[in-house]
N, CA, C and O atoms as a Maestro MAE file, in Angstrom:
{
 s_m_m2io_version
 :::
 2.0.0
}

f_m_ct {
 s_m_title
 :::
 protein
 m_atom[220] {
  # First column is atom index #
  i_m_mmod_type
  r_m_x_coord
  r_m_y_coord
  r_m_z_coord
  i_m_residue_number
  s_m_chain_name
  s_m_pdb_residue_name
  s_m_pdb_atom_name
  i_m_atomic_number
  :::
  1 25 49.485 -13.547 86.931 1 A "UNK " " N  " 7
  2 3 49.001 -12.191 86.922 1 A "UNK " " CA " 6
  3 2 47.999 -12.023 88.051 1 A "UNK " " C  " 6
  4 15 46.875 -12.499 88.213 1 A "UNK " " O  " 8
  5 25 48.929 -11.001 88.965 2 A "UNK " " N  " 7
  6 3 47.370 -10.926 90.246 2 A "UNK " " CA " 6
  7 2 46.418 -9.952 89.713 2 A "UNK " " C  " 6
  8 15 46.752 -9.017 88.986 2 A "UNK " " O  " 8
  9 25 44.647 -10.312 90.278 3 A "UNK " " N  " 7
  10 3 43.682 -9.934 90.212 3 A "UNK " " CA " 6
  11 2 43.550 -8.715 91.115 3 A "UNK " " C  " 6
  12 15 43.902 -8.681 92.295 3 A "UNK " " O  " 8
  13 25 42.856 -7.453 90.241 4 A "UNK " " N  " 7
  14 3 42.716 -6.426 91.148 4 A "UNK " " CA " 6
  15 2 41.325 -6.155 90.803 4 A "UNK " " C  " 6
  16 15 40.810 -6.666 89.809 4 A "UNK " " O  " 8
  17 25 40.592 -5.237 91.718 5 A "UNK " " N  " 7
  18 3 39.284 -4.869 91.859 5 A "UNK " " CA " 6
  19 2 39.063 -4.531 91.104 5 A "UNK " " C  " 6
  20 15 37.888 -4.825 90.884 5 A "UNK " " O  " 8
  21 25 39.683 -3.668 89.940 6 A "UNK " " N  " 7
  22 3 39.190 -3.574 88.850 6 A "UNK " " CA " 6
  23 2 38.179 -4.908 88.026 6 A "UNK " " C  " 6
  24 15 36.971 -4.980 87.806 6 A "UNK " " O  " 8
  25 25 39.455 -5.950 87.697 7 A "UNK " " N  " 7
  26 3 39.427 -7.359 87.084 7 A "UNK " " CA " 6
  27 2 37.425 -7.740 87.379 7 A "UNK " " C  " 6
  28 15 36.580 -8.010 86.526 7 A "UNK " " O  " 8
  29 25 37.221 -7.570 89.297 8 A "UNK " " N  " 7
  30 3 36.504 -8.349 89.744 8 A "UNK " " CA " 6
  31 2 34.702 -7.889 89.063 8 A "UNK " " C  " 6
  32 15 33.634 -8.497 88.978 8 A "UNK " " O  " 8
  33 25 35.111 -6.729 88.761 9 A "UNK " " N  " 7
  34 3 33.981 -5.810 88.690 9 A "UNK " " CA " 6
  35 2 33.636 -5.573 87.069 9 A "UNK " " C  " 6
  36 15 32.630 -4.958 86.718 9 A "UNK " " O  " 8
  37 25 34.368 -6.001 86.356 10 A "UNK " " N  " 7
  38 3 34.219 -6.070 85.015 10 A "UNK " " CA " 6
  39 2 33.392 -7.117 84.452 10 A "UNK " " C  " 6
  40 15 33.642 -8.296 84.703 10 A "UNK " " O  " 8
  41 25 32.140 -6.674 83.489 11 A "UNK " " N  " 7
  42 3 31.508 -7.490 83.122 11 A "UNK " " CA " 6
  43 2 31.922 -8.376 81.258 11 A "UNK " " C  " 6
  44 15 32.735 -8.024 80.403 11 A "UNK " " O  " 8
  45 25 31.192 -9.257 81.270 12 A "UNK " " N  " 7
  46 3 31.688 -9.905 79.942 12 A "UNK " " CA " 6
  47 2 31.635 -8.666 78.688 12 A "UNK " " C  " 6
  48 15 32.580 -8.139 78.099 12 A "UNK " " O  " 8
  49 25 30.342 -8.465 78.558 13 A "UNK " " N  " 7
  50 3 30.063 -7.068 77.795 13 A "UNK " " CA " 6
  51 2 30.938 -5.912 77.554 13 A "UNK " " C  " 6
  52 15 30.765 -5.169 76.588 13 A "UNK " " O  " 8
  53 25 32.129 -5.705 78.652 14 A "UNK " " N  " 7
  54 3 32.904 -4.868 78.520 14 A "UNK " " CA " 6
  55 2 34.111 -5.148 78.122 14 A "UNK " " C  " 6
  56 15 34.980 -4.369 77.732 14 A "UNK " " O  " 8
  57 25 34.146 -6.437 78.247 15 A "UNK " " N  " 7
  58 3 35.170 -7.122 77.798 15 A "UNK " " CA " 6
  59 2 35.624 -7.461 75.940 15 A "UNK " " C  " 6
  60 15 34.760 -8.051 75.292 15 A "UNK " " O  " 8
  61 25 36.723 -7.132 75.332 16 A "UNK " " N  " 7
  62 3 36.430 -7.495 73.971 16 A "UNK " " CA " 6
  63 2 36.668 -9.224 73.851 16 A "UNK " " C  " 6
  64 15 37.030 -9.997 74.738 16 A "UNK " " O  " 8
  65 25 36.407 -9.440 72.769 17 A "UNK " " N  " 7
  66 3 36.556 -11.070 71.963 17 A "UNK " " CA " 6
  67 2 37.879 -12.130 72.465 17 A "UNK " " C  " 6
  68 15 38.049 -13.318 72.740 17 A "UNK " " O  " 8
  69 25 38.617 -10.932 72.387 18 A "UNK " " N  " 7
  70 3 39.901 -11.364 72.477 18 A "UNK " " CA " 6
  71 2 40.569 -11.835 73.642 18 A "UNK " " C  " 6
  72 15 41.092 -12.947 73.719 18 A "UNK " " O  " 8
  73 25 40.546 -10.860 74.678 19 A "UNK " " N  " 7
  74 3 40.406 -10.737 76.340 19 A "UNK " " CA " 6
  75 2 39.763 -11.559 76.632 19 A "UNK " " C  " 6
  76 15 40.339 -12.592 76.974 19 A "UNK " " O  " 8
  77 25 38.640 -11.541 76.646 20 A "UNK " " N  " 7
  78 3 38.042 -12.608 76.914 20 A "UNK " " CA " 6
  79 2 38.191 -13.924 76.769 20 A "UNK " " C  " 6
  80 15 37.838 -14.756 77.605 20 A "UNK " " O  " 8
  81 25 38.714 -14.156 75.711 21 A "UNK " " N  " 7
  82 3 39.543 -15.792 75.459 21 A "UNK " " CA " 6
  83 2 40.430 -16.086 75.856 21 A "UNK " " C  " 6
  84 15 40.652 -17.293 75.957 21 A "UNK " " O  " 8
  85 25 41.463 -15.058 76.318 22 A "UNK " " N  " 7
  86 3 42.809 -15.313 76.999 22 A "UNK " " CA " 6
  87 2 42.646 -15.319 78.363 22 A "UNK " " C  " 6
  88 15 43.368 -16.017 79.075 22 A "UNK " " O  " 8
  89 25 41.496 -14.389 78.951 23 A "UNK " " N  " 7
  90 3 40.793 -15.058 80.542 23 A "UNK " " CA " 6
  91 2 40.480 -16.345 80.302 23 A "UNK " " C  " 6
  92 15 41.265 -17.068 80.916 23 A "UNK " " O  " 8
  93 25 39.601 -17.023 79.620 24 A "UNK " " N  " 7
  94 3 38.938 -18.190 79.482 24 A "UNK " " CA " 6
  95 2 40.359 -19.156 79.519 24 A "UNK " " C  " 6
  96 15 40.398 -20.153 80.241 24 A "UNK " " O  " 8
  97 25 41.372 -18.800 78.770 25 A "UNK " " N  " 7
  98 3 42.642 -19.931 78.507 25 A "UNK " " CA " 6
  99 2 43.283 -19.816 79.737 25 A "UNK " " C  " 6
  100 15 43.949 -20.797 80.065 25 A "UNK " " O  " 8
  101 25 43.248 -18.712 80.628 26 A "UNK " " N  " 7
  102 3 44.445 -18.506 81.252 26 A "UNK " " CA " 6
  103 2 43.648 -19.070 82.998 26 A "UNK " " C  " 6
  104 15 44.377 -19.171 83.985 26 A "UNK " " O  " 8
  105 25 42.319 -19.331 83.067 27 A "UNK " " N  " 7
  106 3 41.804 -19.833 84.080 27 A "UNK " " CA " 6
  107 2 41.723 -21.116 83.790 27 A "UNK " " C  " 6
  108 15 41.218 -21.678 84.761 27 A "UNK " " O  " 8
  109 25 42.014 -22.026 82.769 28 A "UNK " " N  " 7
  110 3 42.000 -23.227 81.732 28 A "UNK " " CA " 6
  111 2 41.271 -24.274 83.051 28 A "UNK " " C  " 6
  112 15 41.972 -25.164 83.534 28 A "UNK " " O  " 8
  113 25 39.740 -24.045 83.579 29 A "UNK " " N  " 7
  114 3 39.207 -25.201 84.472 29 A "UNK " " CA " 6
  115 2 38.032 -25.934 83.442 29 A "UNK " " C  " 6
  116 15 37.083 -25.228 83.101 29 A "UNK " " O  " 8
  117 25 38.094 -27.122 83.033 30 A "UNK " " N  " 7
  118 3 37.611 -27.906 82.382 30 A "UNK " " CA " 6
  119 2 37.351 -29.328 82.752 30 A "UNK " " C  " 6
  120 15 37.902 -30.390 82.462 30 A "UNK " " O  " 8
  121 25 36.273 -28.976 83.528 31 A "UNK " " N  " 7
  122 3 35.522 -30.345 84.827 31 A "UNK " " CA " 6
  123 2 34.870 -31.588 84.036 31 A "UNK " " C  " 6
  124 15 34.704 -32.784 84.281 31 A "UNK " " O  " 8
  125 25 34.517 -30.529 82.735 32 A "UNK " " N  " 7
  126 3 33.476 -31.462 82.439 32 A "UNK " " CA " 6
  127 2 31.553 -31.757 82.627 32 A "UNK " " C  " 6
  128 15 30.707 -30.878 82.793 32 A "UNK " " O  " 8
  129 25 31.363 -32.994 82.547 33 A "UNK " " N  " 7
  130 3 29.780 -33.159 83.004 33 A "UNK " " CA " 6
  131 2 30.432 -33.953 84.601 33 A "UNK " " C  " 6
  132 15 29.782 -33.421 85.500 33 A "UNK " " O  " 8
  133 25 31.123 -34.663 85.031 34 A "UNK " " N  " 7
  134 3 31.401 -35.044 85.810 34 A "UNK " " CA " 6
  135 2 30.988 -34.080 87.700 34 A "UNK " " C  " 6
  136 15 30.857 -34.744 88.728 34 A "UNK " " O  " 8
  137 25 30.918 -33.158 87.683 35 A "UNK " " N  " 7
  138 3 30.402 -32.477 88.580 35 A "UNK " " CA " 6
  139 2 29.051 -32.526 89.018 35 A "UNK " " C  " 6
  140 15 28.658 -32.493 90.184 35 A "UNK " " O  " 8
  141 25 28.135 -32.638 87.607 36 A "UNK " " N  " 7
  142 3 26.480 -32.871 87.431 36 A "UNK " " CA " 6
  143 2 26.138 -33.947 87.840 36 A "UNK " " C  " 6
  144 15 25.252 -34.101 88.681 36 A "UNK " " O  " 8
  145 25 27.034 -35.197 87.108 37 A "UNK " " N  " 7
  146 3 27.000 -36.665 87.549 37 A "UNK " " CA " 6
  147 2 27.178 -37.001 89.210 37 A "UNK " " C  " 6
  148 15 26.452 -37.705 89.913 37 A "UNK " " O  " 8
  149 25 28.060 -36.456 89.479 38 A "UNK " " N  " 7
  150 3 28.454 -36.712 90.639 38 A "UNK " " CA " 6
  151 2 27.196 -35.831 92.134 38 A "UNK " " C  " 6
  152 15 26.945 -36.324 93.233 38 A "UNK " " O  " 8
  153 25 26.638 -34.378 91.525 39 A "UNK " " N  " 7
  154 3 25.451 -33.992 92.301 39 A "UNK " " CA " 6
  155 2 24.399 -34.927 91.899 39 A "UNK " " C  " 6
  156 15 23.810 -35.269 92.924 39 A "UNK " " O  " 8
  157 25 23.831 -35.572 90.726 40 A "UNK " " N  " 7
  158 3 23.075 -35.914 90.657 40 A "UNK " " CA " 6
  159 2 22.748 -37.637 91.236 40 A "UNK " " C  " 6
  160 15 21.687 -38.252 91.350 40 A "UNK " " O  " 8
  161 25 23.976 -37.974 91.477 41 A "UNK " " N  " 7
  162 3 23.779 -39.450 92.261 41 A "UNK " " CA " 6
  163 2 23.712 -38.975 93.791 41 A "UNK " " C  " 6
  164 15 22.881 -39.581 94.466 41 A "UNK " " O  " 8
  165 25 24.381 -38.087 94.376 42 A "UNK " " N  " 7
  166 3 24.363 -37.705 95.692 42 A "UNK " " CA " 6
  167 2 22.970 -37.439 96.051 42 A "UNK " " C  " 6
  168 15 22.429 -37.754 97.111 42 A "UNK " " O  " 8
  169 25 22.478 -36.862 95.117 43 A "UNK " " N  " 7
  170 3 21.010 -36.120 95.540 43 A "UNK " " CA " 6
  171 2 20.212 -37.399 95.537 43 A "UNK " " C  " 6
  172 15 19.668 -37.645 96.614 43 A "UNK " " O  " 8
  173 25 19.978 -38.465 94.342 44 A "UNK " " N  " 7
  174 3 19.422 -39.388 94.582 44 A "UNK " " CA " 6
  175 2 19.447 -40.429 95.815 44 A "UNK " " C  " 6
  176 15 18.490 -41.096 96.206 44 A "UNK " " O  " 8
  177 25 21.005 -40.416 96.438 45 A "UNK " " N  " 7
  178 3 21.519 -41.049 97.458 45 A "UNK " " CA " 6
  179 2 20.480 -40.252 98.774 45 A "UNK " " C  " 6
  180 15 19.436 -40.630 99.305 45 A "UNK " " O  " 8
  181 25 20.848 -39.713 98.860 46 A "UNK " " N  " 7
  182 3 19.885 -38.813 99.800 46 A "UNK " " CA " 6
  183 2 18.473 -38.765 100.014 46 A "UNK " " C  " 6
  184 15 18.037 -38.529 101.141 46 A "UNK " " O  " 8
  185 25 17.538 -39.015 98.808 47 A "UNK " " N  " 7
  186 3 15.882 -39.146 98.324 47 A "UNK " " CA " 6
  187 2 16.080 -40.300 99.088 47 A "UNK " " C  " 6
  188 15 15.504 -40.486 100.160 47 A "UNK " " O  " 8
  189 25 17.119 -41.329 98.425 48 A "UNK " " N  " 7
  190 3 16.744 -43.030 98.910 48 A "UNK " " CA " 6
  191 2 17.111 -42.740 100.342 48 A "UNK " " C  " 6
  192 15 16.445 -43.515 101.028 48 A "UNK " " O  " 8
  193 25 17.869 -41.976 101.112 49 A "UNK " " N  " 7
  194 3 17.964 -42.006 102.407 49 A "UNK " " CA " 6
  195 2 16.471 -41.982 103.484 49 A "UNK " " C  " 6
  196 15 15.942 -42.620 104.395 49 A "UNK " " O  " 8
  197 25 16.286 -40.809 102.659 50 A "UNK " " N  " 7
  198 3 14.981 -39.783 103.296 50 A "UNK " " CA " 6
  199 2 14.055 -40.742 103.429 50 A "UNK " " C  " 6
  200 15 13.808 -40.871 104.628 50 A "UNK " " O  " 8
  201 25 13.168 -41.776 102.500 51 A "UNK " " N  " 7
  202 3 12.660 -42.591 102.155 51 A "UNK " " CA " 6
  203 2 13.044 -43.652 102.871 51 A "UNK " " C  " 6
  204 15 12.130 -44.127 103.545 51 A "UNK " " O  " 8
  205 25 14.321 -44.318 102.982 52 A "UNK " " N  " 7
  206 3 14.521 -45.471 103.365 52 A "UNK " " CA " 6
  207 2 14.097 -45.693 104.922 52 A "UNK " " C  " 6
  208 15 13.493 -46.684 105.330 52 A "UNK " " O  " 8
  209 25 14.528 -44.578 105.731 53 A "UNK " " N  " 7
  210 3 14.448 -44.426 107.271 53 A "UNK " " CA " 6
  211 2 13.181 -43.480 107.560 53 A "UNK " " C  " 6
  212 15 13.239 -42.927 108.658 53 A "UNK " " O  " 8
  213 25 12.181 -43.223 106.873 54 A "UNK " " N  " 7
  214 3 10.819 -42.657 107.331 54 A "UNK " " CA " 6
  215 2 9.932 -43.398 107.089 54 A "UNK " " C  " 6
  216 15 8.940 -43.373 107.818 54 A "UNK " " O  " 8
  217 25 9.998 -44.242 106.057 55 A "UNK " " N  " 7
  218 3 9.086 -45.314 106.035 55 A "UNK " " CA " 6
  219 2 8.574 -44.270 104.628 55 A "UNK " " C  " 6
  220 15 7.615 -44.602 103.930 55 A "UNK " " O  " 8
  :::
 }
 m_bond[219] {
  # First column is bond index #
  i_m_from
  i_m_to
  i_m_order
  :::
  1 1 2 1
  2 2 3 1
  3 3 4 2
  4 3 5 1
  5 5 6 1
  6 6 7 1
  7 7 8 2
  8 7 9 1
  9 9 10 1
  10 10 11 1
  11 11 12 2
  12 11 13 1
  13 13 14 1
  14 14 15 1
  15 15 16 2
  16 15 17 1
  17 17 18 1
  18 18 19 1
  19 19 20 2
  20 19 21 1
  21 21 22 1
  22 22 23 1
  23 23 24 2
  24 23 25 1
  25 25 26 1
  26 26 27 1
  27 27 28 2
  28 27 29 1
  29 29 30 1
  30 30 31 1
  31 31 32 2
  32 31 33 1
  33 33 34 1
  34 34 35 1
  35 35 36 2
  36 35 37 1
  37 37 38 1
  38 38 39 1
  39 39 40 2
  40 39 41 1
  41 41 42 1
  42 42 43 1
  43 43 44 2
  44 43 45 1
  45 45 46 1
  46 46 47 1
  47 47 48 2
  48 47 49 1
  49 49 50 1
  50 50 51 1
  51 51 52 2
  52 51 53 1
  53 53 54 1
  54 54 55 1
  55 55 56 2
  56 55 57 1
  57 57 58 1
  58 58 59 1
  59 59 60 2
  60 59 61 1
  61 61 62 1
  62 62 63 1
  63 63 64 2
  64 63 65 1
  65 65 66 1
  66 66 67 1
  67 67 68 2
  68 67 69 1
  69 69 70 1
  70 70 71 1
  71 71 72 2
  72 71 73 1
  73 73 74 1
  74 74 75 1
  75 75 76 2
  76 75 77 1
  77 77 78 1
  78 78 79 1
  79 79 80 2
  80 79 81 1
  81 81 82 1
  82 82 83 1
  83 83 84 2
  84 83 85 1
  85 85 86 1
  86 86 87 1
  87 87 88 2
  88 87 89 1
  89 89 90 1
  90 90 91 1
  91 91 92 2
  92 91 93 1
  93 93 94 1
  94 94 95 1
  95 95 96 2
  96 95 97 1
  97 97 98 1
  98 98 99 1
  99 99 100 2
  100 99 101 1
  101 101 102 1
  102 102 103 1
  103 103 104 2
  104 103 105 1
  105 105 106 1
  106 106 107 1
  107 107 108 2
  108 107 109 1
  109 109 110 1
  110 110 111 1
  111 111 112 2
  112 111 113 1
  113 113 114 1
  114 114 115 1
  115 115 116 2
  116 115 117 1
  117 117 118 1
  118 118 119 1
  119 119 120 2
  120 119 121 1
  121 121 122 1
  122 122 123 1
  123 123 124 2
  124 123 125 1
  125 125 126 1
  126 126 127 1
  127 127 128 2
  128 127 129 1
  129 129 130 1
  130 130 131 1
  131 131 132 2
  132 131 133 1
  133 133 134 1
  134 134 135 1
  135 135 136 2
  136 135 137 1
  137 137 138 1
  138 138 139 1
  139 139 140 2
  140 139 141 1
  141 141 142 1
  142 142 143 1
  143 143 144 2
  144 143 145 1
  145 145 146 1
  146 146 147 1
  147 147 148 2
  148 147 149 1
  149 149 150 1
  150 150 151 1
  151 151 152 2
  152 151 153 1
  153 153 154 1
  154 154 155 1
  155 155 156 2
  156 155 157 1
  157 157 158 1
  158 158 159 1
  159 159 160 2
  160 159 161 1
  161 161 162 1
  162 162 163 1
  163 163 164 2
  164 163 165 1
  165 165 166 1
  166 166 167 1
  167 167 168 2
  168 167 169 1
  169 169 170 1
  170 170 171 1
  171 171 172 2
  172 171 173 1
  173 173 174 1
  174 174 175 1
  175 175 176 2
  176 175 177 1
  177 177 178 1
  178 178 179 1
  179 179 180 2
  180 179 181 1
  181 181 182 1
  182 182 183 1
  183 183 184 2
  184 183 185 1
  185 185 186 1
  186 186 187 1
  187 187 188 2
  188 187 189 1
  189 189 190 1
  190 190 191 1
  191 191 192 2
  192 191 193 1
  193 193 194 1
  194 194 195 1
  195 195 196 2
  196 195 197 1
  197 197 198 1
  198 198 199 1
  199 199 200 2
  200 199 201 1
  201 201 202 1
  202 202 203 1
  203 203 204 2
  204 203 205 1
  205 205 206 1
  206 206 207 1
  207 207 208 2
  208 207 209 1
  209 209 210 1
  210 210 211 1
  211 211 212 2
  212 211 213 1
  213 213 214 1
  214 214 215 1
  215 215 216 2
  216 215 217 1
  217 217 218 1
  218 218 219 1
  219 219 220 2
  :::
 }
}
């Protein structure tokens, strides 16, 4: 189903119970914590960078 400007501009609030769950099923992206994990070692990787080569 293509997205029209309408779709983009619609807020949750206007949305009923129902609709709303069949958006939620029908975009079905389920990452997980794995995204957090994965910023949160990078960022540490980076501190130890900053640190390692400035003294």
């Amino acid at each position: 189903m293509p997205i029209d400007d309408r779709d983009l501009t619609r807020q949750d609030e206007d949305i009923s119970p129902a609709e709303f769950a069949a958006e939620e099923r029908r975009e079905h992206y389920a990452f997980g914590n794995w995204p957090e994990i994965a910023g949160t070692v990078f960022t540490l990787f980076v501190i130890w960078l900053i640190f390692a080569f400035t003294g």
